[in-house]
PAVEX-338221 format. One line per field, with one value per residue: x, y, z of N, C-alpha, C in turn. Coordinates in steps of 0.001 Angstrom, whole numbers. Each point is the difference from the previous one (the first is absolute). Layout:
N
npx: [X/...]
npy: [Y/...]
npz: [Z/...]
capx: [X/...]
capy: [Y/...]
capz: [Z/...]
cpx: [X/...]
cpy: [Y/...]
cpz: [Z/...]
***
This chain:
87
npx: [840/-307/1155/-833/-284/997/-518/563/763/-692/-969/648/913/175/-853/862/-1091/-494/1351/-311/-898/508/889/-282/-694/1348/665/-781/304/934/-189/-1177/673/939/-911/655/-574/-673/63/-612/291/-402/1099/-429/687/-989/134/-1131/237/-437/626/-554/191/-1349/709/-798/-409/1334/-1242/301/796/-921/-1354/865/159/-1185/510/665/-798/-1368/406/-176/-1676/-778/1107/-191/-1525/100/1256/1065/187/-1645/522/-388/1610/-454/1287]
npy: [-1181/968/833/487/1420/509/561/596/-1472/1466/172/-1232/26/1051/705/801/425/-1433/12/206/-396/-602/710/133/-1354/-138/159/148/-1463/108/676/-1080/-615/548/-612/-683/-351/963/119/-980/-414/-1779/-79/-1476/-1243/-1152/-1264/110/1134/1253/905/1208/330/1208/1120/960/933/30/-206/1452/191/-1058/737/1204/-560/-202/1189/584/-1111/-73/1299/-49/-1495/1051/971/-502/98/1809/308/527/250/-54/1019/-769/-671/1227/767]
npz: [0/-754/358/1145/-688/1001/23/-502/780/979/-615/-212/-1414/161/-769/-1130/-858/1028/-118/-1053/97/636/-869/-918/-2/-20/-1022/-980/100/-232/-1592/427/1031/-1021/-511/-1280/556/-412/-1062/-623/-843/444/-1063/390/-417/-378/747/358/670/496/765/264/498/-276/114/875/-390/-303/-776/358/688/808/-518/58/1315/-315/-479/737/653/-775/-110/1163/70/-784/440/816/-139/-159/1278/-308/558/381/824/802/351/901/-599]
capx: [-840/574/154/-720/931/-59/-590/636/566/878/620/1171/-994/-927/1011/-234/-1054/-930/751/229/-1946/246/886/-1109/-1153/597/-155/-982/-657/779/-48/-1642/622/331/-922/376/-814/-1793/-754/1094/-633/744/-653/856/322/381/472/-1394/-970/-51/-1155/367/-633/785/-92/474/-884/478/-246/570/1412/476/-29/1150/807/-359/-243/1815/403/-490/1050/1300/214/210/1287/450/-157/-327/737/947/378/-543/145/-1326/394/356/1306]
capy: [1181/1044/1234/1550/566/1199/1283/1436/-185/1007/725/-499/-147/1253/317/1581/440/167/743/1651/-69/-329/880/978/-247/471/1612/682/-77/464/884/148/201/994/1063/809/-776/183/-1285/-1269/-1077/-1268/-1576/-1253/-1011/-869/-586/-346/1107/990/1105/1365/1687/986/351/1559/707/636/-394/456/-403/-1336/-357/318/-1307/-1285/346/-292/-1335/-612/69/-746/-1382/-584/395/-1459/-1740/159/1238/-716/-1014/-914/-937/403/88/1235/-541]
capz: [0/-324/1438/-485/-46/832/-729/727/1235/490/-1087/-1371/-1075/-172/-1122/169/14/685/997/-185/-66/1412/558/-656/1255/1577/-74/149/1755/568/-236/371/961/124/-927/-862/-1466/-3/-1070/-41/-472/337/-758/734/-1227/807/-1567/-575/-31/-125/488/444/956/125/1411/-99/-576/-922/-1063/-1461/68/4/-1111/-858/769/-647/-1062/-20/18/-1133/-905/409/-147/-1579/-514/389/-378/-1338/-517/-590/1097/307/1349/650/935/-127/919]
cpx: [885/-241/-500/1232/-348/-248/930/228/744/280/686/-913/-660/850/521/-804/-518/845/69/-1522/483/300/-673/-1078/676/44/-1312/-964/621/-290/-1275/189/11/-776/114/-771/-1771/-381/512/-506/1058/-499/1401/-540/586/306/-1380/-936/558/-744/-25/-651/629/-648/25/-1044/457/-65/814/1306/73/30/941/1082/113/108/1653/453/-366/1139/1885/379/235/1169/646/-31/96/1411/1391/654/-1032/-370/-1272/419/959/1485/701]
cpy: [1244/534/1276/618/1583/1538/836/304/1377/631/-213/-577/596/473/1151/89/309/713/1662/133/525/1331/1265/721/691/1654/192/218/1675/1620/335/357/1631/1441/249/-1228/151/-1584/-1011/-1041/-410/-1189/-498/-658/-1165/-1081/-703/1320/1476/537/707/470/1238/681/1523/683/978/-408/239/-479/-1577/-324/244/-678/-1194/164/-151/-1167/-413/216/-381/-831/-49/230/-1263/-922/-175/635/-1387/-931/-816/-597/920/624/965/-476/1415]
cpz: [0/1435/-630/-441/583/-1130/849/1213/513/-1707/-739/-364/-791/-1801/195/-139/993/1316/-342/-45/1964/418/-612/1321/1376/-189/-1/1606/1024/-149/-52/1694/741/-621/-884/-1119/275/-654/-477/-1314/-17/-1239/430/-1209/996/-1460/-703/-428/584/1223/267/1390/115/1587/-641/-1058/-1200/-1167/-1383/218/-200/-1802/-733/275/-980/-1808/20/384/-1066/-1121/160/-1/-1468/-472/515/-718/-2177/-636/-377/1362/89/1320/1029/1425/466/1110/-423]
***
């Protein structure tokens, strides 16, 4: 019989990705903390699906938020490098 296998025993294991997703998440915590973040939209990507929440009432800004990510993923995923993964 096959032995289970341990999922992310203390955090190894972990990729970059999901280690700079980690560290992303720490700043911002940090600079909500301190006051300096009103509004927020959050999309997390898991490896089946998607989700968001936003937080804060600043409509016009999140939207223009989301208008400079929308175009940032496509210089990525569309521009000559190719890579999704911001370094």
């Amino acid at each position: 019989m096959k032995r289970p296998t341990l999922i992310k025993p203390d955090g190894m294991g972990m990729s970059t990705a999901q280690l700079e997703c980690i560290g992303k998440l720490e700043e911002a915590l940090e600079s909500a903390k301190d006051g300096q973040i009103l509004a927020l939209v959050l999309v997390a990507v898991g490896p089946g699906d998607f989700g968001i929440a936003i937080a804060g009432a600043d409509a016009p800004r999140l939207n223009l938020g989301l208008d400079a990510a929308k175009t940032e993923i496509l210089s990525r995923v569309l521009g000559p490098k190719r890579s999704v993964i911001h370094r």
